[in-house]
TORVO-755641 format. One record per residue: residue number from 1; x, y, z of N, C-alpha, C in turn. Coordinates in steps of 0.001 Angstrom, whole numbers, plus 524288, in hexadecimal, padded with zeros to 5 digits. Example, Ala and Ser with C-alpha at 12.3 -4.5 7.8 and 13.67 -1.06 7.14 Angstrom:
REM residues 2
(1 (83386 7E9C6 81E78) (8300C 7EE6C 81E78) (83390 7F31C 81E78))
(2 (83232 7F736 81BA8) (83566 7FBDC 81BE4) (83264 8001E 81EBE))
END
This chain:
REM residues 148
(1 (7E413 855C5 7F950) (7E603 8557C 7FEA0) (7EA57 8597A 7FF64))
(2 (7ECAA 858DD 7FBE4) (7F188 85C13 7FAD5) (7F077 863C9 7FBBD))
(3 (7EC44 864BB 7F7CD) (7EBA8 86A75 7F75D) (7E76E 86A83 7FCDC))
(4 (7E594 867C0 7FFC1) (7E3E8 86889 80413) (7E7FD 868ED 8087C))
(5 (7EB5D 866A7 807ED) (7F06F 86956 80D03) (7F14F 86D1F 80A2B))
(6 (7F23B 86F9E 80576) (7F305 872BA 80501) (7F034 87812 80819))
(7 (7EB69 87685 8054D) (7E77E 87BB0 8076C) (7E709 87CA6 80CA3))
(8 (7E609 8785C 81129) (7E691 87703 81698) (7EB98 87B2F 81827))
(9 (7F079 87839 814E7) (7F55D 87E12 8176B) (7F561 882F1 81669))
(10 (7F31C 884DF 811F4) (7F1FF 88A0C 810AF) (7EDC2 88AB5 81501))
(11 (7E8D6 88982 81474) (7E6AE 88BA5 81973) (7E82E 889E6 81E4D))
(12 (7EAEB 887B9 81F6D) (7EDC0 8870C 82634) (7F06D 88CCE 826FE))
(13 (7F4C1 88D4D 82255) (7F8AB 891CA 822CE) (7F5A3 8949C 82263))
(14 (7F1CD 897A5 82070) (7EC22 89CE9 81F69) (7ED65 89DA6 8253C))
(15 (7E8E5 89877 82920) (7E897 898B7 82D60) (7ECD0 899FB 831F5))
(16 (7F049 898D7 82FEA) (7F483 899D2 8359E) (7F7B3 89EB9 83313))
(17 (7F64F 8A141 83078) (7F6AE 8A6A4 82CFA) (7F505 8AAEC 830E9))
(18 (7EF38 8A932 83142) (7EB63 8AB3E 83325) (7EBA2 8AAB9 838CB))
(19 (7EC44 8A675 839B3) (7ECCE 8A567 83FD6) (7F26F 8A853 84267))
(20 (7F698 8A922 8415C) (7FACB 8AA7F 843A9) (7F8C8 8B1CF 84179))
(21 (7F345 8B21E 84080) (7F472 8B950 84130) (7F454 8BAC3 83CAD))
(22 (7F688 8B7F7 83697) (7F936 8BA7D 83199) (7F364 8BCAF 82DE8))
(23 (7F45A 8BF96 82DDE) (7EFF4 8C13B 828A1) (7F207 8C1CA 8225D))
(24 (7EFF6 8BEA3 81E93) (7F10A 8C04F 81AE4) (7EF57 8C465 816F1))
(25 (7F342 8C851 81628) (7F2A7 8CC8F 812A0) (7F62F 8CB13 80EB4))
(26 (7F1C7 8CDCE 808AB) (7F4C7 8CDBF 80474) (7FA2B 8CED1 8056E))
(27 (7FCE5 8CB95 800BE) (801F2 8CECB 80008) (80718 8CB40 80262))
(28 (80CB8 8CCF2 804BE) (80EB2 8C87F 805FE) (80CA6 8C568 80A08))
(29 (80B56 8C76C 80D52) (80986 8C17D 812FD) (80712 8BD51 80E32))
(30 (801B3 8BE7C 80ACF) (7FEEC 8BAA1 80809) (801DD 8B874 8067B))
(31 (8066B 8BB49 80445) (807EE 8B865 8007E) (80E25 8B281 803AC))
(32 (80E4F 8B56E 8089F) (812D3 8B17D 80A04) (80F9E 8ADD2 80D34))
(33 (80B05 8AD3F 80EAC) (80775 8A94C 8120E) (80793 8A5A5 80CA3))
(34 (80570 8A7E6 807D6) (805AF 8A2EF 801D3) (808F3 8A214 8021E))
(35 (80DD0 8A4B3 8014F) (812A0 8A0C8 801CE) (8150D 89B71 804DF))
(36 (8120D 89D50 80A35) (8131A 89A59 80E74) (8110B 89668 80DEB))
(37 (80C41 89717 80BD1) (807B4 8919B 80CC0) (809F7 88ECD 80656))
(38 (80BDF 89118 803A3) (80D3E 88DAB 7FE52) (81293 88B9D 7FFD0))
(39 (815C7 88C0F 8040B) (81A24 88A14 8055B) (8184D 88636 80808))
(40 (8147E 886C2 80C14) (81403 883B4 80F8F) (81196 87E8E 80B66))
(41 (80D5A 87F04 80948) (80AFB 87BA2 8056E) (80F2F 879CF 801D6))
(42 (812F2 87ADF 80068) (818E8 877F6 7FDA2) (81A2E 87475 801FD))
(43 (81D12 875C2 805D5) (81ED3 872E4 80926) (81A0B 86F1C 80AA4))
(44 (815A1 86F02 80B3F) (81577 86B2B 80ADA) (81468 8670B 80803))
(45 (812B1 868F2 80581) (8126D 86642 7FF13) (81966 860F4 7FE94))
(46 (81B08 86501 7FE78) (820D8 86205 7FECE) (820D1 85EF7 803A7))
(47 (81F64 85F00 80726) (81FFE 85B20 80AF0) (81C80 85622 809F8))
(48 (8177A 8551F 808BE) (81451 85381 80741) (815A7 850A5 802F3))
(49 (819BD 852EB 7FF06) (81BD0 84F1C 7FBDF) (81F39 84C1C 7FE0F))
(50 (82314 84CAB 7FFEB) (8278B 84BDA 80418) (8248A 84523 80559))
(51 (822A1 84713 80AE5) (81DC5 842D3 80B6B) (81B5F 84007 80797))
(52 (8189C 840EA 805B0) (8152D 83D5D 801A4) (81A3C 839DA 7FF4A))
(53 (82072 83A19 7FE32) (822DB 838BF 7F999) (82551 834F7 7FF8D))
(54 (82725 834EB 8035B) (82766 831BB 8088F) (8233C 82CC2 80801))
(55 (81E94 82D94 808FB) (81B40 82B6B 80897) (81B43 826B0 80689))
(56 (81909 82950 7FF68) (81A98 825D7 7FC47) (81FB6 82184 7FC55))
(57 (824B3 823F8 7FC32) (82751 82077 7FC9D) (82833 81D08 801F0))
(58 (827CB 81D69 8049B) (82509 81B50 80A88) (8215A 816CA 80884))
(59 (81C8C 817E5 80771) (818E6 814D3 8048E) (81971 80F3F 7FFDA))
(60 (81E85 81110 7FCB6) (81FF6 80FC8 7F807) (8253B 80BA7 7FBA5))
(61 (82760 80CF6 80104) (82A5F 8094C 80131) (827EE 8053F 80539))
(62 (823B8 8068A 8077D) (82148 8040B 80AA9) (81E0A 7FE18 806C5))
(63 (819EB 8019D 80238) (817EB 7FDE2 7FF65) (81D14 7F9EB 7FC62))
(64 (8214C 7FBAA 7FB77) (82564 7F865 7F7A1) (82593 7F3A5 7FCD6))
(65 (8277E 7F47D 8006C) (828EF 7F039 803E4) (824A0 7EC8D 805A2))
(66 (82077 7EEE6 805D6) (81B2E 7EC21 8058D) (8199F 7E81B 8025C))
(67 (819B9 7EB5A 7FCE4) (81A07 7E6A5 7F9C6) (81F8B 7E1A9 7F8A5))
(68 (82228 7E4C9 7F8F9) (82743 7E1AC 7FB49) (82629 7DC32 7FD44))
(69 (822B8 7DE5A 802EF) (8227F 7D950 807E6) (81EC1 7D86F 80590))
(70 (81C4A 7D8FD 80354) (81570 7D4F4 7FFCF) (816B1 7D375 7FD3B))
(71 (81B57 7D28B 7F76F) (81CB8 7D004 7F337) (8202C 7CC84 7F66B))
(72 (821F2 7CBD1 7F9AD) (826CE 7C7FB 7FD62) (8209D 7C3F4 7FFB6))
(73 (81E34 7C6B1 8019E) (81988 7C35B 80508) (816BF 7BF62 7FFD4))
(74 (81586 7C3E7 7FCF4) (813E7 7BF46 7F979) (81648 7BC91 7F70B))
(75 (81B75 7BB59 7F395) (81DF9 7B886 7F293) (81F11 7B343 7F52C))
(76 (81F18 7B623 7FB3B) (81F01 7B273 7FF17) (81BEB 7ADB1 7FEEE))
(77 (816B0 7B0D1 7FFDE) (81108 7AD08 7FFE7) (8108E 7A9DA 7F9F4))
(78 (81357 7AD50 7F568) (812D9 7A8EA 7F1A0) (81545 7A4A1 7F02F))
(79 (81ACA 7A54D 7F463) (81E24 7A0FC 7F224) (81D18 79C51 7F707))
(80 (81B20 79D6D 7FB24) (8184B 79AE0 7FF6A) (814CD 798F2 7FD90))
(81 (811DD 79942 7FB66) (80A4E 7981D 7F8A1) (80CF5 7941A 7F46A))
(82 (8101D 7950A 7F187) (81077 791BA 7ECA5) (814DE 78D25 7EF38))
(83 (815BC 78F1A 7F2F1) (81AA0 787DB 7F3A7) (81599 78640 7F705))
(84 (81423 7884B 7FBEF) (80F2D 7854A 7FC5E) (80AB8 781F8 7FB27))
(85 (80989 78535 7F7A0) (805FC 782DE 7F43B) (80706 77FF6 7EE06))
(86 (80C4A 7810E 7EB4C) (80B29 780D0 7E6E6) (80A71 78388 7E18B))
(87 (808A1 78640 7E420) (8058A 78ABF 7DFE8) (809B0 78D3B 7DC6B))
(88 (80C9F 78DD8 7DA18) (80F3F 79133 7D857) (80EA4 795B8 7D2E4))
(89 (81090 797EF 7D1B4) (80F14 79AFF 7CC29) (811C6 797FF 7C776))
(90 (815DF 79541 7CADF) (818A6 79245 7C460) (8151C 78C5D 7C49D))
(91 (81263 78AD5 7C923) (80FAB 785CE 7C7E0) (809CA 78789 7C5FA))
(92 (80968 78E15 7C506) (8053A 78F6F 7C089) (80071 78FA5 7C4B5))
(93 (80118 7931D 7C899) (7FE3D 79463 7CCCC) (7FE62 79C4F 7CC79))
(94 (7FBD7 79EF4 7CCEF) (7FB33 7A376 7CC6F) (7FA61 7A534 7D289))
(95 (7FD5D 7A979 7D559) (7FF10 7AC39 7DBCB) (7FB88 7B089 7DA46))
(96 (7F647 7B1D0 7DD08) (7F32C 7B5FD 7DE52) (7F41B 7B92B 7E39F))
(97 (7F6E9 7BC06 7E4B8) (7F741 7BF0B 7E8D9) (7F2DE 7C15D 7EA12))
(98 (7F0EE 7C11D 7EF6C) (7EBFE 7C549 7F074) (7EF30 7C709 7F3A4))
(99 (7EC75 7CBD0 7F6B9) (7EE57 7CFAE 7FA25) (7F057 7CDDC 7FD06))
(100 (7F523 7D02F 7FF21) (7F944 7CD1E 803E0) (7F786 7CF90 809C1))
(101 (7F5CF 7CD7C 80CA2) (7F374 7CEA6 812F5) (7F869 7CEDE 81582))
(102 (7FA3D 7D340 81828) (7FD27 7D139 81BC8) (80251 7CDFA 81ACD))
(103 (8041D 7C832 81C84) (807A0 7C37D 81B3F) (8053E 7C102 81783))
(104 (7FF67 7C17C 815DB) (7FDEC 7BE20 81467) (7FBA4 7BD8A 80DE3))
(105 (7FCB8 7B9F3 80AA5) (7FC5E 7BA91 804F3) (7F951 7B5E0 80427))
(106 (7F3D6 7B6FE 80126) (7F0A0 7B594 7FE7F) (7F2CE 7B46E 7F802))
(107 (7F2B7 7B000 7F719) (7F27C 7AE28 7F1EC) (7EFEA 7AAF4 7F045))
(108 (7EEAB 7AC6C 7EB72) (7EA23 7A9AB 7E8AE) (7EED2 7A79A 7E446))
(109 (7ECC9 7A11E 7E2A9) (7F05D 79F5D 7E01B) (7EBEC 79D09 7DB84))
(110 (7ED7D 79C47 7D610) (7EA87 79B5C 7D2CA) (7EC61 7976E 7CDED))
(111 (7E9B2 793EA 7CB6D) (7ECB5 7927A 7C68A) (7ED25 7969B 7C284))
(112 (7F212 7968E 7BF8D) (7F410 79C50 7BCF2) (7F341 797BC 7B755))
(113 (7EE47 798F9 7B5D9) (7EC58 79750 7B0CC) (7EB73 79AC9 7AD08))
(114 (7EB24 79A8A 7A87E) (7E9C3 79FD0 7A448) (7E394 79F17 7A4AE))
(115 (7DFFC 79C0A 7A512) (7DB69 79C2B 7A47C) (7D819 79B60 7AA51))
(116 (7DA00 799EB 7ACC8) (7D6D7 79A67 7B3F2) (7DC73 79977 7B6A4))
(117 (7DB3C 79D36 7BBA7) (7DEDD 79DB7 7BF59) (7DB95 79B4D 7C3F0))
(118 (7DA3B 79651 7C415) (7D96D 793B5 7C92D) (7DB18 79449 7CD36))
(119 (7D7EC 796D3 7D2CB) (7D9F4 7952F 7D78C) (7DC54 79076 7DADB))
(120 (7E00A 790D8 7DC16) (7E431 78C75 7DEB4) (7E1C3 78C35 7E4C8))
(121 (7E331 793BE 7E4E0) (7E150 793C2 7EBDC) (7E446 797E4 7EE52))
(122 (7E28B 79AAB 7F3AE) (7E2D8 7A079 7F4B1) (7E827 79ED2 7F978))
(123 (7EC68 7A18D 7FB01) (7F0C6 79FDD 7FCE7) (7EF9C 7A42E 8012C))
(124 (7F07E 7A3BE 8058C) (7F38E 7A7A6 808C4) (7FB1D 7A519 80A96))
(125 (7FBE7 7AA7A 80A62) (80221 7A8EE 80DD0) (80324 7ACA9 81216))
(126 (803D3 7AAF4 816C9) (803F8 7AED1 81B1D) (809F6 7AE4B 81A94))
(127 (80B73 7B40B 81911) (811A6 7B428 81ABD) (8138D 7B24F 820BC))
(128 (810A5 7B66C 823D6) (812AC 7B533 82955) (813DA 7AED2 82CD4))
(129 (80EF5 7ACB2 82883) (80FC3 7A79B 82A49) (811B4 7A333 82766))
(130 (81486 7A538 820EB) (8140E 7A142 81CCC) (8107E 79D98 81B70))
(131 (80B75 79EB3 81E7D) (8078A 79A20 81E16) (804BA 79BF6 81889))
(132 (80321 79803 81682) (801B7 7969E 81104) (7F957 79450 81190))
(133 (7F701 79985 81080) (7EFB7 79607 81216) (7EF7F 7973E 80C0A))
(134 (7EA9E 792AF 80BDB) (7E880 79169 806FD) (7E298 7931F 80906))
(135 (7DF6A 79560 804D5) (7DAB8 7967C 80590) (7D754 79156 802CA))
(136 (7D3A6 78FAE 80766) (7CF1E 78B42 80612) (7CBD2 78CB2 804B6))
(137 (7CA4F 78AD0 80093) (7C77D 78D26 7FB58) (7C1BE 78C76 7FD3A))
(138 (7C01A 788BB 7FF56) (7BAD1 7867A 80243) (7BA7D 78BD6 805EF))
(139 (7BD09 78CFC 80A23) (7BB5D 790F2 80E66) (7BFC0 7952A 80CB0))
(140 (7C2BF 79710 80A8F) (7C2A5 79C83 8098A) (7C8EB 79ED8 80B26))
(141 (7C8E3 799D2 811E0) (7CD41 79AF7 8159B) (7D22E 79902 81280))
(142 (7D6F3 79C50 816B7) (7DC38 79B57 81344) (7DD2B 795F8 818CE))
(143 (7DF2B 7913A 8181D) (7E2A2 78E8A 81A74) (7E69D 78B79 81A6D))
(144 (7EA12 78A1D 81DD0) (7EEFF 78949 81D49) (7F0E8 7834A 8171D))
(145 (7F3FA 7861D 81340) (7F40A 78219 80E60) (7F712 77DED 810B1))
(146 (7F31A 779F2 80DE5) (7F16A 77950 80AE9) (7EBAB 7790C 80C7E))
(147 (7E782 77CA3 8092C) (7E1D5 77CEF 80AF8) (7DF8D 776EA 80B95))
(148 (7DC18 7745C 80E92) (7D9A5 77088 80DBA) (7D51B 77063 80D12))
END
């Protein structure tokens, strides 16, 4: 991508070489049009880094706070889910995080056995609403715990 802006500005500058009238003949003109176009191709090179290193850290403080507010959300939903329900990791219950939607955190809770990890049952916690659904194992749906 890179040596393609490159080449693109060398032939832009050819063209407006050519276009403003200039002809190139051996000798100095050739040689100060290379110069020009290897200056111009520095500068931007250097700008391009400039940028790219913005970016990144832009990126790098955006994702930190992100995960930030997702380790707070979920903590949230786990310490909500386990006074709710029970469940805890010290009463020898195992916290499966699936993907966090939005407010909303999916947990899968399990017996934390060395030889089978039995399903307990699948949790949602809607931050926005602190509401606590249990998924019914018969139809699939999450509803309000305690499932019946």
């Amino acid at each position: 991508m890179q040596m393609m802006k490159k080449g693109s500005i060398l032939l832009m500058t050819t063209f407006l070489l050519a276009a403003c009238g200039g002809t190139l003949e051996q000798g100095a003109e050739t040689d100060s049009v290379v110069e020009s176009q290897s200056e111009i191709i520095e500068s931007i090179e250097s700008s391009e880094e400039v940028v790219s290193s913005e970016v990144e850290v832009s990126e790098v403080e955006s994702d930190t706070q992100m995960n930030e507010d997702e380790a707070a959300l979920i903590e949230r939903a786990l310490t909500t889910i386990a006074s709710v329900t029970g469940y805890t990791e010290e009463e020898g219950y195992m916290h499966i995080i699936h993907p966090v939607e939005g407010d909303v955190v999916t947990v899968e809770i399990r017996e934390d056995n060395e030889e089978v990890a039995n399903m307990v049952g699948m949790f949602k916690y809607d931050d926005a609403t602190e509401n606590v659904q249990e998924m019914d194992m018969l139809t699939g749906e999450y509803v309000d715990f305690p499932a019946e």
